[in-house]
N, C-alpha and C positions, 0 to 999 in steps of 0.2 A: 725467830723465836717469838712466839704472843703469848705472855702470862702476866699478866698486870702486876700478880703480888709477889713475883719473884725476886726484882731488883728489890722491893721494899724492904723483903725478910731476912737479905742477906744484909741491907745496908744495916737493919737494926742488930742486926748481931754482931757487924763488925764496927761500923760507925753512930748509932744509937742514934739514929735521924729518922723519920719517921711520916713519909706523904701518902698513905694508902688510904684514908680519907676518901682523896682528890679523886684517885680511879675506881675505888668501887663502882661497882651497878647498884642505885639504891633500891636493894630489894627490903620492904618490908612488912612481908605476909606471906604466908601458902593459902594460895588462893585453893576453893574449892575443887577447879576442875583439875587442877596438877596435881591436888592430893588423891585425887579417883585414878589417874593415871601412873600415880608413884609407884614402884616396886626398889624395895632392898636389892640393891647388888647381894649378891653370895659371900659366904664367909670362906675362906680357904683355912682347914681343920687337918689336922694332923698331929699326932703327940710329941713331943720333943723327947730327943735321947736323951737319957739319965744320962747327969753326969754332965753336958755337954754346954759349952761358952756359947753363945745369941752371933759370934763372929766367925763361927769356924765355917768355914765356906764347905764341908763336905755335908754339911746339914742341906745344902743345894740340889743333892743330886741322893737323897733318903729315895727308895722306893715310895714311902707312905707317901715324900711331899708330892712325889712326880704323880700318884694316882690320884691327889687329892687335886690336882691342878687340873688333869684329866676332866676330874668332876666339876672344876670351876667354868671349864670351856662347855661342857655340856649345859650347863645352869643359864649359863652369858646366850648362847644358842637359841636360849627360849624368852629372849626378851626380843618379841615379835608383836607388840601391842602398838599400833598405831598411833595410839594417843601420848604414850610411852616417847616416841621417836619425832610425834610433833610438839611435846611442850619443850620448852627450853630449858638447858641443862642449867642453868643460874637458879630459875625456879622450883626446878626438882631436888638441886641441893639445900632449895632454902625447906624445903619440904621435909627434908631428912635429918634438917637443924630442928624444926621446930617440930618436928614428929605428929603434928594435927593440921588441919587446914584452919587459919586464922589469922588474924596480926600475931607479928613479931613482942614479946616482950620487948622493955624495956633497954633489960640488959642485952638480951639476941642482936636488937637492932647496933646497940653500942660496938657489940662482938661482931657484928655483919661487916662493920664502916672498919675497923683495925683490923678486919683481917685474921680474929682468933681461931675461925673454925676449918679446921685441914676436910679440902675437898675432894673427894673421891668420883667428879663424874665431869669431862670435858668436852668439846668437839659441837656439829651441828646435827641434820636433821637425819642427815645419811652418813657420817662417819662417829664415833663417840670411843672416848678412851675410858677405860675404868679402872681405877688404881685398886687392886685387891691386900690388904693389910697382910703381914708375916706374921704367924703365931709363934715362932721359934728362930728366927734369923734376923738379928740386926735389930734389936725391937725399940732399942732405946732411941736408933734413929732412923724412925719412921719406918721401918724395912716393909717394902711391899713388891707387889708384881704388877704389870701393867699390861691391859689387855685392848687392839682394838677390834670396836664394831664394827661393823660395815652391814648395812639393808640394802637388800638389792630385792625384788621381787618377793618380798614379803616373808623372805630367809632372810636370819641373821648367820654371817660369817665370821667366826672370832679366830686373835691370831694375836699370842702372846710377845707383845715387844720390849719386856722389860722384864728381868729375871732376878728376882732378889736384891734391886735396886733402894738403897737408903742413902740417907741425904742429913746433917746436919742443918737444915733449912726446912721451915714447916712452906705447904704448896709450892715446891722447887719443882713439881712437873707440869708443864706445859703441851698443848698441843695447837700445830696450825696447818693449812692444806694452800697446797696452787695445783696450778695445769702446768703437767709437761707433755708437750708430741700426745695429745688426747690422753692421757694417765692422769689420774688422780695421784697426786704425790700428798705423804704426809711428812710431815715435821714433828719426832716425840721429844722435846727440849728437855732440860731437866741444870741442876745448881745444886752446889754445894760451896761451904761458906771456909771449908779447911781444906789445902789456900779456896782463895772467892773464884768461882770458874763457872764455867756453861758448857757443859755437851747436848751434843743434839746429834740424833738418827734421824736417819728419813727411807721412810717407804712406799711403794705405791703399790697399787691393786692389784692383784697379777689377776687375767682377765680370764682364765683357765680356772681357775680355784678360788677364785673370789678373796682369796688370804693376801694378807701384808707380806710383801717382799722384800729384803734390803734393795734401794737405791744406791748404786755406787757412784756418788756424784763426785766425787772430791780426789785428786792425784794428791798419793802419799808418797812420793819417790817413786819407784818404778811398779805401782799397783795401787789400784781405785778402792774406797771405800765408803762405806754409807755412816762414816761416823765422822764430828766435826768439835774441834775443844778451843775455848780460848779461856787464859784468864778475864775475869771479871774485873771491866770498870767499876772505881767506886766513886768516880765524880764524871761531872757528863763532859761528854766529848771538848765541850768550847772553853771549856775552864783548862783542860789540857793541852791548847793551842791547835785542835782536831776540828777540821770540818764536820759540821754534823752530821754526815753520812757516816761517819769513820767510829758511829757506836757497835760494839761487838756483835759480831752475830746474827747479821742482818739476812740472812739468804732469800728468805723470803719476803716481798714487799709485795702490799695490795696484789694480794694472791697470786703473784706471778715471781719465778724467779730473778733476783737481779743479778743488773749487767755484772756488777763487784760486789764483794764482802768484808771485812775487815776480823782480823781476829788478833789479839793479842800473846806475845808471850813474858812471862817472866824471867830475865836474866840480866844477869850485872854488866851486860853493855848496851841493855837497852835506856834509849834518849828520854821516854816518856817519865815524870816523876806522879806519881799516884800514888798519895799519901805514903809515902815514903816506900812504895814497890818500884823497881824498876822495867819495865815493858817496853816490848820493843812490838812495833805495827808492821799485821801481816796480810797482805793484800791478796785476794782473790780474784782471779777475774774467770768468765763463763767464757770456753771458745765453739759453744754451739755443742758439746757432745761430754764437758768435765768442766769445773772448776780448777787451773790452776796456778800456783804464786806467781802472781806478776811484782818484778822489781828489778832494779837496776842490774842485777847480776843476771837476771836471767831474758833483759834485753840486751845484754853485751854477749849472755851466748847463741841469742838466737841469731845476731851477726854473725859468727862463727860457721853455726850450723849451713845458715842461708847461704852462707859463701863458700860453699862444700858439697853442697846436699850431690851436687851429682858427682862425687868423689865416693871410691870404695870405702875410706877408710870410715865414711858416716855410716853408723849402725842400720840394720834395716827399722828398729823403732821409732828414730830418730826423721829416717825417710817418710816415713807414714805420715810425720807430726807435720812436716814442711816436704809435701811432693815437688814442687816448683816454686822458684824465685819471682811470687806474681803479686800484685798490690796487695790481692785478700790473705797468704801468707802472712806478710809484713804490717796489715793491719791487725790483725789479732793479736799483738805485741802490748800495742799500744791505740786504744781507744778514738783519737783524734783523726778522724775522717778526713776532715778537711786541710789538714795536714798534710795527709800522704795525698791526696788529690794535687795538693803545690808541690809534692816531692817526685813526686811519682807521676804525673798529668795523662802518660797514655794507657798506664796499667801494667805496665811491664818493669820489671826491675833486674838492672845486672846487679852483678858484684859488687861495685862500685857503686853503684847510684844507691841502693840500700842502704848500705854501711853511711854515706850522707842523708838518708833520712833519718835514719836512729838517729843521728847525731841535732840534727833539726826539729826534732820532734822532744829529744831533752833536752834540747837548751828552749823551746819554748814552754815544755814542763815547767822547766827552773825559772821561766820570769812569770 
């Protein structure tokens, strides 16, 4: 997840703390050449049913919205202007605050540094998100759609990743990118502050169509999905007795996937206390092809499986997961290399000899 004013706008609504000061970018001017290259994102228009609540989700799927969103990919399609795609999107938002190219007033700049003005344009010089406002759906909080850019060859390809999404949180959407297997992968994050949480999709380029794909990176029980939720920290990791790697929602680091993730859940036998929620930590690890939960229960069944696998009674899903009882099997469990190198030394694993590395490999966990 990368969005500076996310964590801020949730802590001030639930905790009334306040550092977004510290991370702004201090922009304070629309310089002349970004305001020559600025253009208005599109409005998305359409009349509202007489009659009809800003909540009712069949307002989603109105003929007029679906043609008027139509109109909004055709619009987004035509922001082909080079100079458009090389200024930077901080700049061009500070452009569309201050409506002229010049210094920032007074008060703008004050409004820049807290954080008051909800941004509608994210991403770099080749991919860009743009959040398009609801006229009739959700409007009290923030309801919009979200669209990405993508420039390839002097076309733009748009590719709606967010559908009538609102948020009790002002700038709760996010966006960030890495490499996987040569794919441009994105990250659409996004928060809300009732309860405090994070979800985040992820897509990459499909290279046939130029459009955003779901990525199913993540095992949900017996099927992959490109969607990821945790509740939200409201105090940072070290105050919680958390390694600082263990902040929510990490997938992506210094544009590459990491090895683990951490994500949290809410429930009355979770250990963690935060600010009087109880949470319980849910570990992620990458096995080269999915993200999935690594933890004591599902190192006590990959013993099971391991010591089975060429037994009928193991499913054939199961087979695929673990083909043979062989170090890189058994190292995908658990992280420590050098570990199963002292458990394991020629690369082969019985029955036996496994089921004592698990066991060597937690009890060095636990000291």
């Amino acid at each position: 997840m990368n969005n500076p004013l996310l964590r801020i706008c949730v802590v001030l609504l639930v905790a009334s703390v306040s550092s977004f000061a510290q991370k702004a970018k201090p922009i304070t001017a629309c310089t002349q050449t970004t305001f020559a290259a600025f253009k208005p994102l599109p409005k998305l228009k359409y009349d509202c049913p007489e009659g009809s609540i800003d909540s009712d989700d069949k307002i989603l799927k109105l003929p007029e919205r679906l043609s008027a969103i139509r109109g909004v990919v055709k619009e987004l399609e035509g922001f082909t202007n080079a100079a458009w795609w090389q200024a930077e999107v901080d700049d061009l938002n500070a452009c569309k605050i201050h409506g002229s190219a010049g210094e920032f007033t007074d008060e703008e700049k004050e409004g820049w540094k807290r954080g008051d003005y909800s941004l509608d344009l994210f991403g770099n010089h080749e991919l860009r998100l743009a959040l398009i406002a609801e006229p009739c759906y959700q409007t009290g909080y923030s309801g919009s759609n979200a669209f990405l850019l993508y420039r390839k060859n002097g076309k733009v390809f748009v590719s709606q990743v967010l559908n009538g999404y609102y948020s009790r949180v002002d700038n709760s959407v996010g966006i960030d990118f890495a490499s996987l297997n040569g794919q441009q992968l994105v990250e659409v994050s996004t928060a809300n502050s009732m309860p405090p949480s994070l979800v985040s999709y992820f897509f990459v380029i499909d290279a046939k169509t130029n459009k955003a794909v779901p990525k199913k990176l993540f095992k949900d029980g017996n099927k992959l999905t490109n969607k990821m939720y945790s509740a939200m920290l409201l105090s940072e990791p070290k105050d919680l007795g958390l390694p600082k790697e263990a902040a929510e929602m990490k997938v992506i680091r210094s544009k590459s996937l990491a090895p683990t993730f951490s994500v949290y859940e809410e429930t009355d036998r979770g250990k963690i206390d935060d600010n009087g929620r109880k949470l319980r930590r849910i570990v992620y690890r990458w096995n080269g092809r999915f993200y999935a939960v690594q933890n004591r229960s599902r190192q006590r069944a990959g013993i099971a499986i391991l010591s089975s696998v060429r037994s009928p009674r193991v499913s054939k899903s199961d087979a695929r997961l673990y083909p043979s009882p062989t170090l890189a099997t058994a190292r995908w469990q658990y992280p420590k290399m050098s570990v199963w190198d002292r458990a394991l030394p020629d690369g082969r694993a019985s029955d036996t000899r496994v089921s004592a590395a698990f066991r060597l490999v937690n009890q060095e966990n636990r000291d």
